[in-house]
C-alpha positions in Angstrom: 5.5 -6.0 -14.4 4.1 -9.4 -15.0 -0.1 -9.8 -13.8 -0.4 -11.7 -10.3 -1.6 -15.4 -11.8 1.5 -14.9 -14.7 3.8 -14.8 -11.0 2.4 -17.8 -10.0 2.5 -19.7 -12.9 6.3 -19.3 -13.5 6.9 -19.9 -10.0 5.1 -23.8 -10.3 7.1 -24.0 -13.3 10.5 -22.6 -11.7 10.3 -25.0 -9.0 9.5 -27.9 -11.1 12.4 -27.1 -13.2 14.4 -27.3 -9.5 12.6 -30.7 -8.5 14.1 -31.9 -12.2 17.3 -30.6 -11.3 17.5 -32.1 -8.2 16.3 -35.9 -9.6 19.3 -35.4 -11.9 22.0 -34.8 -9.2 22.5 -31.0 -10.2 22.1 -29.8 -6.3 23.6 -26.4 -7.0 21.2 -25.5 -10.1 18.1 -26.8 -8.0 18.9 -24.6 -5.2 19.7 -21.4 -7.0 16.1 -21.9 -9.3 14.3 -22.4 -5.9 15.4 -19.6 -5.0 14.6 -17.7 -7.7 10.9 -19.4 -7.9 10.8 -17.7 -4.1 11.7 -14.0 -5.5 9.3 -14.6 -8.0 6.7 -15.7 -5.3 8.0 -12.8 -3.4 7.0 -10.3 -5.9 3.4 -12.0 -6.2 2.4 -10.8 -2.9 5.1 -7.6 -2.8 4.4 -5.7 -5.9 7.5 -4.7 -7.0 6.3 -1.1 -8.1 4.5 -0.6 -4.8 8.1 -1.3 -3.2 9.6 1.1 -5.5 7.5 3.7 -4.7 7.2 2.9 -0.8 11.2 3.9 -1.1 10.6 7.0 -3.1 8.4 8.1 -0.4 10.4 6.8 2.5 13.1 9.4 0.4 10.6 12.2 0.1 10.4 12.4 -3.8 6.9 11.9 -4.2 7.0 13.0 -8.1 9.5 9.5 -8.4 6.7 7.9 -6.2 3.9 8.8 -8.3 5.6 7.7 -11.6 6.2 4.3 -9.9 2.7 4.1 -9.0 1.5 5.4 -12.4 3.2 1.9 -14.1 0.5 -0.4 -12.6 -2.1 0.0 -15.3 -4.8 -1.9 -14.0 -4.6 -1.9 -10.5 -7.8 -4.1 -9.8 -5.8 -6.9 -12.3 -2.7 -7.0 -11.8 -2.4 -6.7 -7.7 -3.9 -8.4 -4.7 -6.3 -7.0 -2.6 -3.5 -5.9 0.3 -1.6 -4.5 -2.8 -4.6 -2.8 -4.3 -5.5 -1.1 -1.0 -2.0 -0.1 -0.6 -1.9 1.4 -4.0 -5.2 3.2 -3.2 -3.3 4.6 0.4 -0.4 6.0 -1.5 -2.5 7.0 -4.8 -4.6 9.1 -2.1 -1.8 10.8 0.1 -0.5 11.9 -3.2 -3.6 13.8 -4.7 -4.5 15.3 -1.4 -2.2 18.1 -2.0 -4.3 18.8 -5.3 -7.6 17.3 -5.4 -9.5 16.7 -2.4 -12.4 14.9 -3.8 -10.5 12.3 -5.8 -7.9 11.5 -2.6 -11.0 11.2 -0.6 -12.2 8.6 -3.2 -8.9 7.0 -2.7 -8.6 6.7 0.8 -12.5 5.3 1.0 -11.4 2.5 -1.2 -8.2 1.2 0.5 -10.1 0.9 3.6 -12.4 -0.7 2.2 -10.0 -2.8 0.4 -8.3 -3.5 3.5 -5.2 -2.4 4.5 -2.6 -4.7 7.1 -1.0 -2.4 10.1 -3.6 -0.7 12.2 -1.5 2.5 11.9 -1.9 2.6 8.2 -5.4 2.0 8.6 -5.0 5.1 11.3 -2.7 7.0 8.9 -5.8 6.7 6.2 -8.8 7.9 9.0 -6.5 10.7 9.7 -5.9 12.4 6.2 -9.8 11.7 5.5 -10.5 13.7 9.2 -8.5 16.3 7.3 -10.4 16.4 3.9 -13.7 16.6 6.0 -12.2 19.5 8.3 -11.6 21.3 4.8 -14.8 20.3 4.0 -16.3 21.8 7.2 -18.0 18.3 8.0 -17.0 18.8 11.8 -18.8 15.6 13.0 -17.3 13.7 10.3 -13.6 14.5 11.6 -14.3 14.3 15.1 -14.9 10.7 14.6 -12.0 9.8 12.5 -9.9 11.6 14.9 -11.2 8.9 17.4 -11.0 6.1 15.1 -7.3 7.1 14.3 -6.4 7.3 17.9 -7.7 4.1 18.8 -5.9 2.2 16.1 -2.5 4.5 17.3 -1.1 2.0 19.4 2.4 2.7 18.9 1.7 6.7 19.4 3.1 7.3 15.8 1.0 9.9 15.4 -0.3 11.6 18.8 1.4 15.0 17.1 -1.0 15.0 13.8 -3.9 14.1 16.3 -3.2 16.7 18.7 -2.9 19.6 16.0 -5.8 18.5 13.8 -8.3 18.4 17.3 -6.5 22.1 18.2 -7.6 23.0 14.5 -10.6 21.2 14.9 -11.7 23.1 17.8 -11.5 26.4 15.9 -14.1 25.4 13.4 
């Protein structure tokens, strides 16, 4: 909604409004705008339209996800790198049901960007093992597949591994 340094901005000037607050004796007022200069701090390094979408998958309507995602205009602007590389993770997962070639694009640049959980950054290696596997770049996948099991700690997705090296195997 508002660009990252606009965030930032009006949470100095929220909490300076608070520290004024306070020097008057309003205690309740200065509490309730620190707060609020904390939500707003919040949503600089949360995107709120990343969130929304996160639940719109989490729900399985990835149309409402898409239209979430489709409200940050200028990605590179208005989110942090984290943000940006999430936005490239979901933007990706998205268009690989249609075009394979731009959600490969997509995937490339959040991990490049950098994404924070080792099983997103496994969740990304896997869907690109699958757009090279359609792509019939066999030594391509095989070392995603690694790379994703590696950074699979938590064994979140052993059962994506498994049936991409059983399809892999048939190529």
């Amino acid at each position: 909604m508002f660009h990252k340094y606009i965030k930032l901005g009006l949470t100095a000037l929220i909490t300076a409004w608070a520290v004024y607050e306070f020097s008057q004796g309003h205690i309740g007022n200065g509490i309730m705008l620190l707060l609020l200069a904390g939500l707003v701090l919040f949503l600089y390094f949360k995107n709120e339209f990343l969130l929304l979408a996160f639940l719109k998958v989490r729900k399985q309507d990835f149309a409402g996800a898409n239209k979430w995602l489709n409200m940050i205009k200028n990605p590179s602007s208005a989110l942090i790198r984290k943000q940006e590389g999430y936005y490239n993770l979901m933007k990706g997962i998205m268009t690989s049901q249609t075009n394979l070639n731009e959600s490969e694009k997509y995937l490339k640049k959040a991990l490049q960007l950098g994404l924070s959980m080792n099983h997103d950054i496994a969740m990304a290696k896997l869907q690109l093992a699958g757009i090279a596997m359609t792509k019939r770049r066999k030594l391509e996948a095989t070392q995603l597949l690694n790379e994703a099991k590696k950074l699979d700690k938590y064994n979140m997705l052993t059962d994506q591994i498994k049936l991409f090296k059983e399809q892999l195997k048939k190529l």
